[in-house]
N, C-alpha and C positions, 0 to 999 in steps of 0.2 A: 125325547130328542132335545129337547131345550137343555136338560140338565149337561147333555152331550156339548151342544154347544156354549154353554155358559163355562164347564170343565174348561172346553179348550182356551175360551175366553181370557180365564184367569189362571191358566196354566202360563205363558209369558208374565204377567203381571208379576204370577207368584216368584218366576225365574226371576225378574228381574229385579225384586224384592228382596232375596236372596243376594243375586248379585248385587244390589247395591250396599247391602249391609258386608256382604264380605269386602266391596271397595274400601267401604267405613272403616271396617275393622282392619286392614291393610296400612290403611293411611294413618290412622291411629299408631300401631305399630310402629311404622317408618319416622310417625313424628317423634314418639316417646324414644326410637333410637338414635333418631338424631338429636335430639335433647340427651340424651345420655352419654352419645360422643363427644356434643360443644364442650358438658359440664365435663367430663374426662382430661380433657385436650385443655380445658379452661385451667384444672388442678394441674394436671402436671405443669403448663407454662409457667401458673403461678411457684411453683415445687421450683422449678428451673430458676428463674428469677429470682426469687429468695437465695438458693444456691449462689448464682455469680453475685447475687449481692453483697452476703458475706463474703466469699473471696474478694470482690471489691476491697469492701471493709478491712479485711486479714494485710491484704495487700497495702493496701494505704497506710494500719498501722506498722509494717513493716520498714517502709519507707520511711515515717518519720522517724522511726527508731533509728535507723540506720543514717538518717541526716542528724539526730541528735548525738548519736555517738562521733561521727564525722563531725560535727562540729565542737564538739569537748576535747577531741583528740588534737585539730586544728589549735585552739585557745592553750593547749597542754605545749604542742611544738612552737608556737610562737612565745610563750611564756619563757621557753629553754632556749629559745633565736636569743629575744632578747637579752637573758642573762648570761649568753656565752658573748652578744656585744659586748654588755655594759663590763664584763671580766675582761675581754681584750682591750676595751678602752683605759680600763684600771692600769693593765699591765703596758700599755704602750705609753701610759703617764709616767708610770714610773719609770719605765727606759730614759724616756723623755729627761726624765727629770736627774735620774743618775748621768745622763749624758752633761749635762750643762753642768750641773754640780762637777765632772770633769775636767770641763774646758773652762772652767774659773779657779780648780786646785794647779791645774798644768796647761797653762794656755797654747804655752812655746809647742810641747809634745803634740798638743789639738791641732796645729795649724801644720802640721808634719804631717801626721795622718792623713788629716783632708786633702794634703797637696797631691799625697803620694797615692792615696784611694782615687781621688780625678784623674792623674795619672792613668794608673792601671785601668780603669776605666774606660777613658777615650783610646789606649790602645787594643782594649777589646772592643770596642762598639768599631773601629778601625777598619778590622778583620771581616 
């Protein structure tokens, strides 16, 4: 009879030897799967990251590209501003200067002109 009761004794014991090793082994499990989701979850953000990094990157060299040609293009139209000035300055000297050379061959005819150009003049601005 003892062995009867010593059986039953360690029949819970046994149970729960069992079950605690099956807890163990559960928990293990859940840990190594959660460790296998952080590191998962940890690569792809890394994966992602990298990704918008370089389009960062791609982007930015974009940008400058497109400021650097904007501004050559700038330096190219102001280059063409100025020397369409400095050609009108050229050509309004020399009017200039054909006009006076005029009004010192034929003075009398200059001052006819002018009289009769203010003329016509003050009778359109008149109107």
């Amino acid at each position: 009879m003892n062995k009867e009761v010593q059986a039953k004794e360690t029949a819970p014991e046994q149970a729960l030897g069992t079950g605690g090793s099956r807890i163990e082994e559960s928990a293990e499990r859940f840990k190594r799967a959660t460790s296998d989701a952080v590191a998962t979850a940890k690569d792809k953000v890394d994966h992602v990251a990298d990704r918008v990094e370089d389009g960062l990157h791609r982007a930015t060299d974009k940008a400058a590209d497109a400021a650097t040609r904007a501004t050559e293009k700038a330096g190219e139209y102001s280059e063409r501003g100025r020397e369409a000035y400095d050609e009108a300055m050229d050509r309004a000297d020399v009017w200039l200067e054909r006009a006076r050379d005029y009004v010192r061959e034929k003075p009398v005819q200059s001052v006819a002109i002018a009289l009769g150009a203010g003329w016509l003049l003050g009778r359109i601005l008149r109107r």
